[in-house]
C-alpha positions, 0 to 999 in steps of 0.5 A: 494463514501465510501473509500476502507478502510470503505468498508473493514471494512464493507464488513468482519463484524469484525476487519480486518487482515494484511498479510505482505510477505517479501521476502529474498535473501536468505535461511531464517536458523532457527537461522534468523527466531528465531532472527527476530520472536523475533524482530518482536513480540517485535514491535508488543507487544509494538509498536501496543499493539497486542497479535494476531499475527503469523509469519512463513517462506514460501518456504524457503526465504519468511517471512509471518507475520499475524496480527489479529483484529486491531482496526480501529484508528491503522488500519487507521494510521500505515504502516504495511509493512513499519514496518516490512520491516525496522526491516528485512532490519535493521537484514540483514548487507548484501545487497545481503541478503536484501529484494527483494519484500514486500505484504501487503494484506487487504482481500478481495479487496485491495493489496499493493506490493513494488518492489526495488523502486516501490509501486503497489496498486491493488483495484477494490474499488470506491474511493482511499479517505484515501490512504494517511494514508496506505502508508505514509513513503514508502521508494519506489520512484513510486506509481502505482495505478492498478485499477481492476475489474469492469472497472470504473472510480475511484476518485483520488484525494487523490493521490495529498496527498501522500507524498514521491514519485517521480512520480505517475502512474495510470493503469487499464483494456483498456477501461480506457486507454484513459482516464487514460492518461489524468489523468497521464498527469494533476496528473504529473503536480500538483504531481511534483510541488506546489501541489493545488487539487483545481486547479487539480479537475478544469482541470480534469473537462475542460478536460471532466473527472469529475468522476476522479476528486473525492477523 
């Protein structure tokens, strides 16, 4: 099974884009959307090399930053949402003005969305192979695997390599249910102690879910 991030790059034939809302708490003014577009566009110059980026406001309290054609190395090893929402937390001194939802979109098929302390993940991809590079420094404290349309089973141990949460948690449509609680069950276990993938792929097995126990 090929990683949801090959299959994106295979799937759009050119280099992907990144979208990055960042919702505020309050009225973005024209005087904060110049500081933080001058901000941002200096991290993405330096930081990424890139020159093919846009960033707007939407209704008010909505930052919408768009990255174009990044290269693959960069595509593959940077946290895009993490970036950016440290430089709007780092401009915001008021915690009621802080964040209060962040998206990161790879079109087609794959979205990221932080709430408070939570990370959802939506895929409908056949593998989470490579998901340790797209979230790696997320501040949130629970990661939340949705997987979405079609209803199959995906691999996932990949998960066991994600550093920085406190607990893992895997949805899906209900013809999964069953199954997925098991998994939660064997993930929790080897998520929150010494982690051994090996000894997480055997007891998938034993436990008659062996297309789970993929990367």
């Amino acid at each position: 099974m090929q990683s949801f991030k090959k299959y994106l790059l295979e799937s759009v034939g050119h280099l992907p884009t990144v979208n990055v809302y960042v919702e505020v708490g309050t009225k973005i003014t024209k005087g904060n959307f110049n500081a933080l577009q001058f901000r941002i566009s200096k991290y993405i110059k330096e930081e990424y090399k890139l020159t093919r980026f846009e960033i707007n406001v939407k209704h008010n309290q909505t930052l919408l930053v768009t990255v174009h054609d990044i290269p693959q190395q960069l595509f593959d090893n940077t946290d895009f949402l993490g970036d950016i929402h440290d430089i709007v937390l780092d401009f915001y001194e008021n915690p009621d003005d802080a964040y209060t939802h962040n998206e990161c979109r790879w079109p087609p098929a794959y979205k990221m969305v932080i709430y408070n302390h939570l990370t959802t993940i939506y895929t409908n991809q056949e593998s989470l192979k490579g998901i340790e590079k797209l979230i790696e420094g997320s501040s949130a404290y629970q990661l939340d695997i949705h997987f979405e349309a079609p209803a199959k089973s995906v691999g996932v141990l990949s998960l066991l390599k994600v550093k920085g949460f406190d607990s893992l948690v895997i949805n899906g449509p209900d013809e999964l249910l069953n199954d997925l609680r098991k998994v939660n069950d064997i993930l929790y276990k080897h998520y929150n102690s010494s982690i051994d993938i090996i000894a997480c792929q055997r007891e998938l097995i034993e436990n008659d879910l062996d297309e789970y126990a993929e990367f």
